[in-house]
N, C-alpha and C positions, 0 to 999 in steps of 0.2 A: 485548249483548242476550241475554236467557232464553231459549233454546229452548221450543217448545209444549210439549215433556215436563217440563222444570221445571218450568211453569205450572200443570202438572195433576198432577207427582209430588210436590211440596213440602205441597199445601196438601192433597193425602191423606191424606200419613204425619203430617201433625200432626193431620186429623179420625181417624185411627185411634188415637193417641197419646194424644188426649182423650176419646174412649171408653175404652178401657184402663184411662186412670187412671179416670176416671168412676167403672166397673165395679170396680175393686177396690178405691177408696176407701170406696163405695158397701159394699160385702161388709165391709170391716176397721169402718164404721160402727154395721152390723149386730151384727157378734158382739160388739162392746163395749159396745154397749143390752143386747144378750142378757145380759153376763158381769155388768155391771152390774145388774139386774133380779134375775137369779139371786144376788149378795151380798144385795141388800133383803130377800130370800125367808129368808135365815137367823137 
């Protein structure tokens, strides 16, 4: 059986894990509308 620390250290590090990627997929999403955008522009 899990320890109470597992219970509550596992499913942190994976809501931290899915913020992270969230946030930088989110950003790498961004600048490829932006790079995309700026090709249409020329």
């Amino acid at each position: 059986m899990p320890s109470i620390a597992h219970i509550i250290y596992i499913p942190g590090i994976l809501l931290i894990g899915f913020a992270l990627g969230f946030r930088m997929g989110a950003r790498a999403v961004r600048e490829e509308l932006g790079r995309r955008a700026e090709e249409r522009r020329r």
